[in-house]
Structures are given as C-alpha cells and as structure tokens.
N, C-alpha and C positions, 0 to 999 in steps of 0.2 A: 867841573863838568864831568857828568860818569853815563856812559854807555851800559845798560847791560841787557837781559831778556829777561823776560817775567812770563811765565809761562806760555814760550816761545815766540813774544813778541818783544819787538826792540821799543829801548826807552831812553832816551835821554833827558837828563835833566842835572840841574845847578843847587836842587834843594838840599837845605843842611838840614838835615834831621835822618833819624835814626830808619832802618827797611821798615821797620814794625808799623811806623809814623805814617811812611811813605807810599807802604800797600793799602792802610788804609781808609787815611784822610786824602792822598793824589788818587788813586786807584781803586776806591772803594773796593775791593779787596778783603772781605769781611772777615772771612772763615779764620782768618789770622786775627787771635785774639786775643786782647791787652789783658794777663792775669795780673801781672806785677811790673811792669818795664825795670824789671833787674835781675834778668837772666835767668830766676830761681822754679820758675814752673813751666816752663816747658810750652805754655798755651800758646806762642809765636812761632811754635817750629815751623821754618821753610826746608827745602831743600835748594842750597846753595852749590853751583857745582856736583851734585849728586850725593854732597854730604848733610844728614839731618842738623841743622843748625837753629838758635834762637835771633829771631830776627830784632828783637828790641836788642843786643848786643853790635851791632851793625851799623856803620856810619853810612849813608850814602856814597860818600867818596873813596869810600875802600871797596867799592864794588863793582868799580867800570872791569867792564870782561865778562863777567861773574856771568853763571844763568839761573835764575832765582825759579825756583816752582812750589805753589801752594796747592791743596787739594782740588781745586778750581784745575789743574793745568793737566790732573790726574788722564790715563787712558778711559774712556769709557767700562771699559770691561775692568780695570782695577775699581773704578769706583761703584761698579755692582756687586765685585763683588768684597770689597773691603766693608763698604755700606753693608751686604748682607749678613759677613760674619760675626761684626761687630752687634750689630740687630739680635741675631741669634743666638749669640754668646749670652746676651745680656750685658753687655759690657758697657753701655751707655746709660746714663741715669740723667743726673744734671745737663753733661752732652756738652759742658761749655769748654772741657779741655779734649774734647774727641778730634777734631780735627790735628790738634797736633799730631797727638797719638797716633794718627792716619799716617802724618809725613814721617814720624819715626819708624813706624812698620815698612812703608816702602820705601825708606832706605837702607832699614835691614836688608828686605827681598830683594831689594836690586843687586846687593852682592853676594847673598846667603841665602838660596830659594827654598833650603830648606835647616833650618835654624833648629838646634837644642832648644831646651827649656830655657837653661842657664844664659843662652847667648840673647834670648826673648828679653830677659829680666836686664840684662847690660844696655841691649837697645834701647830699652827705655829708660835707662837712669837719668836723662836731663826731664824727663815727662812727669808731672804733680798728678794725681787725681784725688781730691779729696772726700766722693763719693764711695766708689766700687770695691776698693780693701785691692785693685789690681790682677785677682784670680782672674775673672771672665775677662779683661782685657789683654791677658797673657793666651788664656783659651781662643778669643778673635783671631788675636795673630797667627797661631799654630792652625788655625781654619783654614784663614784665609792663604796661607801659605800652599798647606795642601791643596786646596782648590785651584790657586793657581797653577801647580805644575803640573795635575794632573787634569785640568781646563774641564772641571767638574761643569755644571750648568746651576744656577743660580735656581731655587725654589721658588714657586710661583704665590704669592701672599695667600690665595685663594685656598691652599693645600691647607691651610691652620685651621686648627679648629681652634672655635672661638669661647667655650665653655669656661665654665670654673672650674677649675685645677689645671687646665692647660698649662705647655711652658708656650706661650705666646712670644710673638718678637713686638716688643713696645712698638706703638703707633707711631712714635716721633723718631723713634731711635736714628734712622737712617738719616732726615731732614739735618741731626744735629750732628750725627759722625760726618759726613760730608760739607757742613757750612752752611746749607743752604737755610737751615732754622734761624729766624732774626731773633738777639736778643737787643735787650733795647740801643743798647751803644753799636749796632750794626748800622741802626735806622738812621734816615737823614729826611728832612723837609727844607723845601724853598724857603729860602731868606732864614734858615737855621740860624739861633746865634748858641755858642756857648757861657755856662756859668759858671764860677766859682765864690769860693767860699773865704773871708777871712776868718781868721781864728785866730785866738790868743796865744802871745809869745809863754806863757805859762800859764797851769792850771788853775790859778786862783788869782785873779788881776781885777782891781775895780776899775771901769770903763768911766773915763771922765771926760772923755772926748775923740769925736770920730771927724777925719779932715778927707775927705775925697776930690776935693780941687783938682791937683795931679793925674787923681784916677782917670777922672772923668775928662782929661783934657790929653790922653795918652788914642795912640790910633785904634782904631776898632770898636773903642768903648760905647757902648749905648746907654747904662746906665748903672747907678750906685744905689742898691738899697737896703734902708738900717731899720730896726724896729718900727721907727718912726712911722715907717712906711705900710706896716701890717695894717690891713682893713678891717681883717676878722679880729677872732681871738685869739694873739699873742702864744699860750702856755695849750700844750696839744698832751694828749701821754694816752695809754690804753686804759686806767682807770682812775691814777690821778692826773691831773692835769696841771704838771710843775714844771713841764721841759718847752721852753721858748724856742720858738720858731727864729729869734736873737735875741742877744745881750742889748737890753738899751742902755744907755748914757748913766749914768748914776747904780748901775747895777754891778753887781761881782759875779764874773765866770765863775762856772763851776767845777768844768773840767777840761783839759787841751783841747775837746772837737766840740766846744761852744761855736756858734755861728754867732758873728758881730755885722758885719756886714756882707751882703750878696754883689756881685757884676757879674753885667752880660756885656761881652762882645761878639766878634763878627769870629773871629778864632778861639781854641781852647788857649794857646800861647797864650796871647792878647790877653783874654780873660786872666791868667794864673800872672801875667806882667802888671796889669793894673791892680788886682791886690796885694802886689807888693809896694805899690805908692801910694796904699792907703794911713795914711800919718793917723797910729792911734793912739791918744795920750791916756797912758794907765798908770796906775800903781799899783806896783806886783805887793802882793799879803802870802802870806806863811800858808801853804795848802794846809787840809787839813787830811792827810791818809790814813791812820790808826781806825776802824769803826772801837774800838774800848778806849781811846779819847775820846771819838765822839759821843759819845756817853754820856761825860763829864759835864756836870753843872756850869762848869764855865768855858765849855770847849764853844766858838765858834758856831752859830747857828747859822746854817747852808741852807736853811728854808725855813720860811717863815714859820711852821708846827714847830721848828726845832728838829734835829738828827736822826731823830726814830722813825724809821719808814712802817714797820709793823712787829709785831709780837704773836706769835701762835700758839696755841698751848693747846698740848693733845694730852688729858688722862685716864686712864682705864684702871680700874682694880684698887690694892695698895701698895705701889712700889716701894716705899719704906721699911715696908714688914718683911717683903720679897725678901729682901735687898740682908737684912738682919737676918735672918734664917738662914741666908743662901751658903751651901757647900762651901760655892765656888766664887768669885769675882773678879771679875775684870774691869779696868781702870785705866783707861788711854785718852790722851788728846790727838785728834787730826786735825790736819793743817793742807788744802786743796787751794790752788792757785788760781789768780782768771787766767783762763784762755781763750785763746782765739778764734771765732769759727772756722777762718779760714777758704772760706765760701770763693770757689775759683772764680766766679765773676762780682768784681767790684760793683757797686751800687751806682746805679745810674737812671733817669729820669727822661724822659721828653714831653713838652708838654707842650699842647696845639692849639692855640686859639682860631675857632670855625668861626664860618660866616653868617652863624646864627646865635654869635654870642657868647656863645656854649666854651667849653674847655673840655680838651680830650687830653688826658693824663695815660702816658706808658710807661709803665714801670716792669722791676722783676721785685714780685712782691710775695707772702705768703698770706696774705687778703687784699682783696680790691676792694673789699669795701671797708674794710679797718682802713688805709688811706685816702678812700671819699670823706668818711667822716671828717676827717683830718684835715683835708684840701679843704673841705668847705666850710671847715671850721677858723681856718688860719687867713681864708680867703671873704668871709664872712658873707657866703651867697648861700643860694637856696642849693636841696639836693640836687633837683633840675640843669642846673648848672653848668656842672661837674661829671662827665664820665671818668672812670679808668678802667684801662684794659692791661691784659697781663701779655706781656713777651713771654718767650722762654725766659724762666728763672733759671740763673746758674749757680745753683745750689744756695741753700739759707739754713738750713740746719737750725733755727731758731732766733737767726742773727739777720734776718730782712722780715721782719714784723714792726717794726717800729719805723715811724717817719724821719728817714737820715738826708734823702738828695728831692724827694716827691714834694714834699711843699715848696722848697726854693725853688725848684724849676716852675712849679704853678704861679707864686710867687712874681716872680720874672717875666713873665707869659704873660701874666694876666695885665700887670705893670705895661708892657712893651707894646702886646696886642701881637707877637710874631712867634715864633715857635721858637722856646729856648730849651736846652737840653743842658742836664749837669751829671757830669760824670765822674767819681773819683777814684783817684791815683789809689796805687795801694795803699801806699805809706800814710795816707789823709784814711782812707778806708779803715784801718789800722786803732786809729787816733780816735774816729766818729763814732762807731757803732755797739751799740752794749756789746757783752761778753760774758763767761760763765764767771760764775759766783765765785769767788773766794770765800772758803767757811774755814772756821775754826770750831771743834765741835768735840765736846767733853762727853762720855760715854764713861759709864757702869751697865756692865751686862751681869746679872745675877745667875746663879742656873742651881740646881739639887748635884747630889753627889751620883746619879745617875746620870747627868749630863743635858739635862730638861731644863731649859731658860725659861725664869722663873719670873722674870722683872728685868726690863730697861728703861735706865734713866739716862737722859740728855740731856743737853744745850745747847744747841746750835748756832751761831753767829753767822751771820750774812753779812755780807760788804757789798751793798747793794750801790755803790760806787753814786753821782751826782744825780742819777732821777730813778725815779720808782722804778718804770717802765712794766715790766712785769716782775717785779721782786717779790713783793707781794704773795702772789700766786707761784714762784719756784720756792718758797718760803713754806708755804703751806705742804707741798707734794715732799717737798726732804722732809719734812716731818711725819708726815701721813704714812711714809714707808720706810721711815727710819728704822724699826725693827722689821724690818724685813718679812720677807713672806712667813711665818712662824706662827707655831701655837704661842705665846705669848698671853698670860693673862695678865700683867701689870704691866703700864706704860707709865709715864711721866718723862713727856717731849714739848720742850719749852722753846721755842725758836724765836730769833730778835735780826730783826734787820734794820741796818745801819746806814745814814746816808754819810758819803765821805766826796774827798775831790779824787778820788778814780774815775777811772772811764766808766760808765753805767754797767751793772749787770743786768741779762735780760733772759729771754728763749736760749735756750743752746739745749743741743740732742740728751732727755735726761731728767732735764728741766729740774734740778734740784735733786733729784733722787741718786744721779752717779757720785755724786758728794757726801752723802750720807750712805751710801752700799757701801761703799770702801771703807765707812768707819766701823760701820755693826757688822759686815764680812768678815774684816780684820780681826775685831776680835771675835768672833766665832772662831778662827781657824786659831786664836789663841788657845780659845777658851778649851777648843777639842784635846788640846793637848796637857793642858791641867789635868781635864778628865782624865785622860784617858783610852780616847776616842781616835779613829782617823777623821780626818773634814768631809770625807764624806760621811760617816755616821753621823757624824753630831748634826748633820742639817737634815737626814732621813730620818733622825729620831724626832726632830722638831718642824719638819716639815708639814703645811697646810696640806689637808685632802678634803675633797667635797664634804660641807656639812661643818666644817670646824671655821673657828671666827678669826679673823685677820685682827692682830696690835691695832688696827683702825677702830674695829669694831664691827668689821660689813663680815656676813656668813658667806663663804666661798661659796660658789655654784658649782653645778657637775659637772661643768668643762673646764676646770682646773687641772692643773696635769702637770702640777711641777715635781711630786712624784714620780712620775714618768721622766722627766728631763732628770730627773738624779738616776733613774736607773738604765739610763741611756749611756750612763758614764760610768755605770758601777764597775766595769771589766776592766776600763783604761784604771781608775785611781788603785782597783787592786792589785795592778800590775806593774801599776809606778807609782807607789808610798811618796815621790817626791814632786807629785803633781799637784801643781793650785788648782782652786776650786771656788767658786763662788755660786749663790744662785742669788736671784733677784725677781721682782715683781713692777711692773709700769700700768697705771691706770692707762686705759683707751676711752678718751673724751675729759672735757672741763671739767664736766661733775660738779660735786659740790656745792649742790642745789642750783647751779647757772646757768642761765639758760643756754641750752646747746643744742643747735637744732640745723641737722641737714637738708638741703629742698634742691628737687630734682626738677628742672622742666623737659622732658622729652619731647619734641615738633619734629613732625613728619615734613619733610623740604625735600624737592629736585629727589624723591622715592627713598631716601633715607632717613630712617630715623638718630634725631640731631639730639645728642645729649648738652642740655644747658645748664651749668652753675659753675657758680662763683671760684668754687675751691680746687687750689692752687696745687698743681704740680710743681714740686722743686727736687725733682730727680725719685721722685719716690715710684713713678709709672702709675699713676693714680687714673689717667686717660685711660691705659690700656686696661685697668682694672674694672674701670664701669663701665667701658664696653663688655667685658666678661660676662659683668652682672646682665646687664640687659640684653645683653645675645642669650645668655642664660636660660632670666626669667621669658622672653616675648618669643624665643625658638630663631630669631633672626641669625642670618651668618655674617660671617668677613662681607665688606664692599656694602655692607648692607646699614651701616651704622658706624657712625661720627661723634667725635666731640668739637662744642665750638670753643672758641677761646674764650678767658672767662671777662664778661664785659658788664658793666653795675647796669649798661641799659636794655640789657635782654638776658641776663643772666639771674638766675637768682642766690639769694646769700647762703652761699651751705658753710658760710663759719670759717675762719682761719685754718688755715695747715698747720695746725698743732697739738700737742698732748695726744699724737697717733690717733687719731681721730678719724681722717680722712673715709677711709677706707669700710671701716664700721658705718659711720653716721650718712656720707651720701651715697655709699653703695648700698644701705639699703633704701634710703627713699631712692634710687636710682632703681633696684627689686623691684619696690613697690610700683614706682610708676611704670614699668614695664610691662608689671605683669598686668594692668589696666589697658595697653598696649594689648597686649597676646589676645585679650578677651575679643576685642575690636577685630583682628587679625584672623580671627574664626568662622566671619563671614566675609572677609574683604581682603582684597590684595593691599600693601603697605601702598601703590599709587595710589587707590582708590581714597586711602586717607589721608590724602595729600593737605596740609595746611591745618591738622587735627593736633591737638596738646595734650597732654600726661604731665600733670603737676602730683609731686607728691610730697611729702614731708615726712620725715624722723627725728622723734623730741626724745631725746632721752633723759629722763624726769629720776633725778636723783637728791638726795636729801645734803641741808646747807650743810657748812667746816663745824663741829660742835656742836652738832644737834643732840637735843639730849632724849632721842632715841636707843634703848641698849644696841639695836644695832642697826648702826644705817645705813642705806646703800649711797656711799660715796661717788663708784664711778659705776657704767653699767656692764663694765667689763676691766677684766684684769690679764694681763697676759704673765707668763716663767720663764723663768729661765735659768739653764745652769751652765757653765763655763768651764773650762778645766783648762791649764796652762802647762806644757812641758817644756823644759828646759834641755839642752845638750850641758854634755860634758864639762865644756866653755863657758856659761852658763848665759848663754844665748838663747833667744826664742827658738826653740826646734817645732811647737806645733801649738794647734790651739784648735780646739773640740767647743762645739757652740751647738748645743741641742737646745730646742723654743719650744714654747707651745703657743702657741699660736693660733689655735683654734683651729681654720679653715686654711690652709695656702690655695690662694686664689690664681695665683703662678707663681709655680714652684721654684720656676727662673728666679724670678725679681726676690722673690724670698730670700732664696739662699746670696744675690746679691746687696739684700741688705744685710746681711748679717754679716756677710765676709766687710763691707763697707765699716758697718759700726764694730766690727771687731779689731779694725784697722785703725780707726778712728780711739779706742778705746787703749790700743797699745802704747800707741802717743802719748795719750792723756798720763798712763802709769808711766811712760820711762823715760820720756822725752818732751815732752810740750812743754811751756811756759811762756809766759807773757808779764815780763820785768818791768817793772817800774821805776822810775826814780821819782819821789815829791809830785806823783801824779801822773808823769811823763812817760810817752812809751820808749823803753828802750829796744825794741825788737825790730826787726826787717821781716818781711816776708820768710825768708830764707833762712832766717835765725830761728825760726818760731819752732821747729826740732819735729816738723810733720814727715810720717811715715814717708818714702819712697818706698816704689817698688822691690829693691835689695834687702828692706830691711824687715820686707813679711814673712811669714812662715808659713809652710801649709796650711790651709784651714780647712776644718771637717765641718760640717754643716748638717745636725740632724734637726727633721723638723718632724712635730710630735704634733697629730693632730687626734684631738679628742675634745670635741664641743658640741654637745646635740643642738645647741640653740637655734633656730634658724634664722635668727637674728644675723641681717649681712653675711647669710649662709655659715654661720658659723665663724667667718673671719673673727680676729680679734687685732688691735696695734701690735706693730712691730716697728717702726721704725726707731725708737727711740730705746726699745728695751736689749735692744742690741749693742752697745754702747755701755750699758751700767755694770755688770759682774766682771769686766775683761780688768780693770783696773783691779781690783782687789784678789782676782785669780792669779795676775801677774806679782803681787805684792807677798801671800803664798807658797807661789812658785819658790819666791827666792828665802821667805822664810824656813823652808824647808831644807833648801841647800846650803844655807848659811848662818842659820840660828840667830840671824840679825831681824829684829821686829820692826820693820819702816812704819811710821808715823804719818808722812807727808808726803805729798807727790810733786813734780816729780819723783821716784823712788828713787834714793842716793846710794851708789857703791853697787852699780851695777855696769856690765860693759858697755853701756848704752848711756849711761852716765856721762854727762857733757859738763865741759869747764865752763865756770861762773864767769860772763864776761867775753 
C-alpha cells in the first residue's frame, strides 16, 4: 500500500505497476506519455518531490510520501505562460514529447530562475525530441524563464498577423505543450477492450498450427483472431498487395513483426498475457537477409513473383564514351544501413463500432484515406462503412503510412461489435514498421580535366526487406537524383530492389534520395580534390541554374536557386578549407506522371471559415500554414479561421503527407478556394454566408518514370540545398550552416524549425544511428538506436533563400524532407578533410561519436 499526492491530491492505492502505468490507465492522467517504457526519452517526465524524474522508471511502492506533479498540476500562470513560449518559439511540431519538456523546464526554474544556455542543455538531457534539432526548445525555456521573473504579460493571439511570411505561433502548439491535445492512446470509450498482437519467435518460421484454447480460457479474454478470420481481402500494401493482414496456417512469416494472431481483452496486461498462451506450432527455416542471395536462382522465393521487388533504369546521353575520355574517375561503393524512424509516439489505433453500423477508426496516420482503403479492404465492406479520423500524430517522418495497428483494431471491433484499441510498445514498434532502406550503391563519377562531370554511372541495391510497401517508389527517387542537382549530360542509373526477411523498407524523411546524396556527394568532394578544386568550386562549377537540364532530364525553372544556397556559404568554406559541404536537390509532390492531387473544402460554420482536408499534419505545422494561405488569399484575420480535423466523412482527399508535398499541393487549392471566398466577401459579411462552400483542387500533371520525352517534367517542383559542416579541434561537431531554397517561407518560424529538426535528424544518420540485425532480428532498444540528444547538437545557422516567381502555393516549394539529405555527406567531408580518411558507409567509422559494436 503507498500514499502519495499527485498534483496535490492524496492517493492511495495497493496497484503493482509502474507511475507511468498508474497516471494513466488509474488516473487518466494523459499528458504523461508512453514514448518507450525504458527510461530513454524522456516523454513520462513527472516531477517527483520537486525533482524532473521519468515516471515509467517508478514502482508504485517506492512512492508512498512522494508528491508526484504533471503538467495538469502546473500554476495557472506557468502554464500560460510556458504554453506561450514554447508556441512562440516554435518549439512544438509533433508536440508528443512537449509536455515532458514542460516538466523538465519547471524543474530547472524552480531552482534556477534564471539558467545559462549550457545549464538549459543539462536540464534536458533525460528529454528525446525527435522533431525540432532542440534550438527553439532551448529558446522556449530561456523565454519562458524570462518572463517569469520579470512577470512579463502573455501576448494576446489576436496581436499576429496572419499572412504569409509571418512567424505565426502554430495553431495547436499550446493544446500539445500542455497535454491537453488527445493523441490516440490518450482516448478511452465505454466497455474499451485492448489488443495485441502475436508474432513469430523468428523471422522466417512456417505456421503449421495455431492453438488458442488457453488464450481464450485466460481472464479478460474476449476473443482470438487468425486469418481465418479476415472477411475481406487478406494482403493490403500501397501499391502492391503482398503484406497480410496475418500469417495463415500453412504459410511462412516473412519477418519478426508478421502478425499470426490478434486478442482483445478487457486490459492491455490481459491482452499481452493471453498472447503469450498462444501454443504456435512452427518450423523455424534459415531467413533469407543477403538482397545479392536473393538474387540467386536458387535463393528461396519469399513471394510468389520471386525476390525482385523492381528495377529502374534512368539513361541520358552516352555514359561509356563519358566515362573512356574522362580526365578524371571516380570509383566507390556505399554501403547505408536501415534505420529507425523513431517517431516519439508509438502506433496506436482505436476503433468504434456506432449504432448505425458504421465503424469510426482513430488513428495517428499520414493519410486517412490510404487506411480507409485498407480497413475496408481487409474488412471487406463498402466505403460507406468506414470512417477514419486523425488524432494528433506524433511524428511519422515516413514511417506511419503504412497499415501497422489500424486494421487489427478494426479487425477486433468489427469481430466484437465494442471498441478495441491496439497500441504498441516500443520494442514491438521497433520490430513492426518498415524503415529506411539499406542500399549498396556502386558509382563511377567521370569529369574533364577541368573539373566538369561528364558522366555518372551506377547501381544501386535496395533491401527492400519482407514487403514492397513503398520500395518501389524510394527506388525510383534515389535514382532520379542520384546525380545530383548538376549539369550532367550522361547518366546511366540502374536501380534493383530486393525482397529479403528484414523488417520492410518504407517512407522515411528522403525517401531514397539521402542514400544516394551521400554517395554522388562523396565523391564529388573526392572528385574536387583529384582536380584540383575546393568542394565548393567543383559544385559552383557544376551547379544547375534556371534554363539548364537536371541528370533527370526536366529543365530547371526560374525559381531555382541552388546557386544562391552555394553562395550563401561561399565566405564560411573560404575561411575554413576544412569545412564539409554538400548540396542536394528533393522533388515536392509524387510526380512521375501519378496522380497527385490536392482538394480544399472551405465552409463557412458558427462565422468562420472552416478549412476541410484530409491532409495530415505530423509535426510539419501544415494547419497553421493553410490558415496563412487562406487568411492570405480571402483578407480574413486570426479568430476568424479554423481547420477541422481530417475526417474521410467531410473531409476531402488532398493525398498523403508525403514526398513534401503538403504545403505546395493543398495550400494552393486552399489559395484557390479562398480566393473564391474573397470574391463572395466583397458584397457580404463572412455571417452572411453562413453554411456556403469553396471546393477547390490542384492537379499537378507531370509526365510518367521513363518517358521518352527529351525532357520531362518529372515533379512540379524541385527545392536546394547546401550544407556546410564544421568541425573543432577535437574533431567534434562545432557547427553546421543549412541554407534552402525553398521558394516561398510561409513561416519563417517553422522553416528554420525544420531545418534545425532535419539537420539533427541527419547528424545521426552520418555518425551515430544504426539499426542491427541479427538473421532478421532487431537487435536495438530504443535507447540504443544512437539518436541525437540535446548535448550532442551544435549551433545551427539557418539561411533561407527565397527566389521563386511562381505563384504557384505563393511560391512555397517542400522542405521537409530536403532537410535531411546533404547533412550526412557534409558530415562525411568534414572529416575527410581533417583526416584524409575516405568513409564509405554510415554510420561513419573512426569518429568521436563512433560507438562500440555491441
């Protein structure tokens, strides 16, 4: 029995389970949020006794006495104004690790009211955030500090202006630095059960029999179900349709987060106890993880076409001839590992059977309607059916596009008739969800004796691990930008992906292109020094400008401006010879002849105008952006204009949060319908058109992969980039310079916060991330996975280059993902410069950041 207080109330209680467990499955207690239950991210911070503690480390019975406080228990006045700083910082994106970050700040301030830089960065070393890069939530705290001692007065929302280029404070920001934002695993319905998942004791096991006797006769259990049980169709995927919903009986898993059987009980324990008394008779077989076995004529065939998932082939010119004439040559293999999205909020599902039949599905997804297809595909109903609505997403980075917990919970639901909900642990999180690609990737860069690349030849391999998912298509884009933003007249880019029993590759921030930048960067910064060149010449001498044609084959447009992003740097690399340097190029939109197509409804409701679509926010501040747009385009202010949540049954489909898209394709049919709005607006007050709609759409009509066009327009936009890496003495990260072009910055806040994010994101990838294997198997923890902390960022400069006449989405162009791609090979650079050692593969080896195997 333990006594204690929880944000100043008294509790007792006899429960064995952990604080984390006990705030909030007894005390629905939300804002306390399960990132890992293994101490490693920080998202459970309480304060215990007035010290910032991780509350999944916490027994209940070590805590009589104790006084336990969560942001819930905060003063008023801290929570205006930590809420506001953090809002205004920018410091909130995702938002699913904000609330700890709250209880680490006001345990700082409680003892330190006015804290150093360096003591900011200390306070938060138990705190993950795998969004921000940490800048603006370093800036929060120093706000928020100030303001409290000097008992500033909190800004009135009203005072922002609402336009484009404003620095806005995100719509949601506050909702989710204080808790009160529900992401799905907050929510609860009457007579809830929980689900979980069986999976395979290894990743290649034939299923010969499934026993649930025990399960089913264990407390709590409501039910057991095995393929058998699927009504729909079985095999679900984005464009092929090879990943089962489960393993039946007579089939071979493909990889350790195969689904064999589903249970719901009345608890999550219960649940994760009766799948452990599921007797499943298998026979373990020899995985297959090599993709150049699977190859092999008599390698094991893991689906019924056999091991080839696809082949791309991009040619221009004649690389042969290049290639024989050339000066110069270069000749390397890379070798990029999967990793981990890492996405602070684990995947979780709730699904609600109404009293009209119907099925409500909440998820945190990056399309609601990529998993209606899905749901009602596996559940074999009509569209009708089926809603899903979107929670707060906490964070996906490419890695919740794909059906991982959202059918089982429908599944179960639909099975039961009562609301089941599946959530997964990390470690299962970990095990389920595709990952970035592992490539192996053979490169010849040709160039003249002037130092003008003449010719690149490749080959790229993809490990597209146990199902397509989107391999495919990250297949395509590494090769479409393999050579880089460059004059380039000969190509010859052969890419092959591989199906193997790894964990699936999928989306992740890049999407194929940060694997292939690190290899043609690489050697470019080789190649500069055969010449003769610094790395920044050789890319100013080869660098695209309006009117010259992309290795693709598409003619740049006049809002190009990677020019500019090299001579944004030109000062720093000639003042430090030992500075990396990369630049990079990311399509904005699918392209590729496919359809891609954003749609806005704007409805005037209760005097404001209600922005409706589908397309997901997952930390990128995409709300607060199409408000921009449409306060913009129709003249309306702050209070005056809403987004609704994105729902399949009043919402319309503006397309997956992907390939940086968002922002281009439904901000401007968001423009567009506005400014249909405005026109209306000119004779009438906004109540007057109370109950009135504005539909609009943006198709961006671009030509198929291989069209035998000389030059085709592949995406309808391209954004730049260049990077620059400085090292100290030690040969530590001392700094790192991120100029974009970006077209338009719509807020220049959120701008420069994703860039310090994907810059942060991209430090890891070069010197620290990995995601080990054994015969399939993950060998990594959360904690292991070698993601940035706070301590371990360095300044980051953030110039942003705007030059795009288009008035296309006002000029905006993607950014989220192109943030991410040059920082790996800038960092790789860096250290070739100070140590004449040429890394090959990333992790980069024989650096101080360099972690033992193991």
């Amino acid at each position: 029995m333990s006594t204690l207080q929880v944000n100043g109330r008294e509790i007792v209680t006899s429960k064995d389970m952990n604080l984390l467990e006990f705030l909030r499955e007894e005390l629905n207690i939300t804002s306390v949020k399960n990132g890992c239950s293994e101490g490693a991210c920080g998202s459970c911070m309480v304060l215990i006794d007035g010290k910032a503690s991780r509350a999944c480390l916490f027994k209940m019975d070590k805590l009589d006495g104790k006084k336990v406080v969560t942001v819930e228990g905060l003063s008023p006045r801290e929570k205006e104004v930590l809420g506001w700083s953090y809002a205004d910082a920018g410091a909130v994106q995702c938002g699913f690790c904000m609330p700890g970050m709250l209880i680490s700040t006001k345990g700082l301030l409680d003892v330190n009211p006015d804290p150093k830089p360096e003591e900011v960065t200390k306070a938060l070393a138990q705190n993950m955030c795998r969004c921000t890069g940490y800048v603006k939530i370093e800036k929060a705290v120093l706000n928020a500090a100030k303001m409290l001692r000097e008992g500033t007065a909190v800004p009135a929302d009203s005072d922002m202006a609402l336009a484009v280029g404003e620095r806005i404070c995100r719509t949601d920001a506050r909702d989710k630095a204080l808790g009160t934002g529900l992401y799905v695993d907050d929510m609860r319905r009457p007579g809830m059960l929980h689900g979980a998942v069986l999976r395979p004791p290894k990743a290649r096991v034939l299923v010969k029999g499934i026993d649930a006797t025990e399960a089913l006769a264990m407390p709590g259990v409501k039910a057991v179900l095995t393929a058998a049980d699927v009504p729909g169709e079985r095999h679900q995927g984005h464009i092929i349709h090879d990943w089962p919903a489960m393993i039946a009986v007579g089939e071979a898993t493909r990889y350790v987060g195969d689904a064999i059987a589903l249970v719901a009980a009345e608890t999550r324990a219960q649940a994760k106890a009766a799948v452990a008394m599921i007797k499943l008779d298998y026979e373990e077989l020899k995985p297959l993880t090599d993709p150049r076995r699977a190859l092999d004529e008599d390698a094991p065939r893991l689906h019924p076409k056999g091991n080839l998932l696809a082949k791309t082939v991009l040619r221009r010119g004649d690389p042969d001839k290049a290639i024989a004439e050339a000066a110069h040559l270069i000749v390397k293999t890379f070798n990029t590992p999967e990793t981990e999205h890492a996405f602070m909020e684990p995947e979780s599902a709730l699904a609600v059977p109404e009293a009209d039949g119907t099925l409500t599905v909440y998820t945190g997804t990056q399309s609601i309607y990529d998993d209606h297809k899905g749901i009602i595909g596996v559940l074999g109903v009509g569209p009708e059916q089926v809603k899903v609505i979107s929670a707060y997403v906490g964070g996906g980075f490419g890695g919740k596009e794909d059906l991982i917990v959202q059918h089982h919970a429908a599944l179960l639901a639909n099975h039961l008739k009562v609301p089941v909900k599946v959530t997964l642990g990390r470690q299962e999180s970990l095990k389920v969800h595709p990952k970035r690609h592992a490539f192996e990737m053979e490169y010849t860069v040709a160039a003249d004796a002037q130092g003008r690349i003449t010719a690149v030849k490749a080959h790229l391999l993809e490990d597209t691990g146990a199902y397509a998912s989107l391999g495919g298509p990250v297949l395509q884009r590494a090769c479409t930008h393999a050579a880089g933003p460059y004059k380039i007249p000969n190509v010859d880019i052969v890419g092959t992906g591989v199906y193997t029993n790894n964990p699936p590759g999928g989306a992740f921030r890049g999407f194929g292109v940060t694997q292939s930048c690190f290899a043609m960067e690489s050697c470019i910064t080789l190649l500069a020094k055969e010449v003769g060149l610094t790395p920044w010449q050789i890319r100013w001498l080869n660098a695209v400008e309006p009117g010259d044609v992309l290795p693709n084959g598409q003619i740049v447009d006049a809002g190009t401006a990677l020019k500019e992003t090299l001579l944004a740097v030109k000062d720093l690399c000639e003042q430090r010879p030992d500075a990396g340097i990369a630049c990079a190029m990311k399509n904005a939109g699918i392209g590729v002849g496919l359809s891609d197509v954003g749609r806005v409804r704007i409805r005037v409701q209760d005097g404001q105008a209600v922005i409706y679509t589908s397309a997901a926010c997952i930390g990128q501040g995409l709300a607060s952006v199409l408000m921009q747009f449409v306060a913009n385009a129709s003249g309306l202010s702050w209070g005056q204009i809403r987004v609704a949540t994105p729902d399949t049954s009043n919402s319309p489909n503006g397309g997956t949060t992907t390939a940086s898209r968002q922002t281009v394709f439904n901000g401007e049919a968001a423009r567009l319908a506005a400014q249909d709005l405005k026109l209306d607006l000119e004779g009438h007050t906004l109540e007057q058109l109370e109950g009135r709609e504005y539909y609009r759409e943006y198709n961006g009509v671009t030509d198929p992969f291989a069209s035998d066009k000389p030059n085709p327009v592949s995406h309808v936009a391209y954004s730049y980039a260049t990077q620059v890496v400085l090292l100290d003495a030690a040969g530590r990260l001392e700094k790192v310079v991120a100029a974009h072009d970006i077209g338009k910055a719509i807020n220049p806040t959120q701008v420069e916060g994703q860039i310090e994010g994907g810059v942060v994101m991209g430090l890891g990838y070069a010197l620290t991330e990995d995601f080990p294997l054994k015969d399939g198997e993950v060998m990594a923890k959360y904690g292991t996975l070698g993601l940035f902390k706070a301590a371990n960022v360095p300044p980051i400069q953030s110039i942003i280059v705007e030059k795009n006449p288009d008035p296309l989405a006002y000029g905006a162009k993607g950014l989220g993902e192109i943030t991410t791609i040059p920082t790996a090979p800038a960092v790789a650079g860096a250290y070739f410069h100070r140590d004449g050692v040429f890394r090959v593969d990333l992790p980069l080896a024989g650096t101080p950041y360099t972690r033992k195997k193991g």
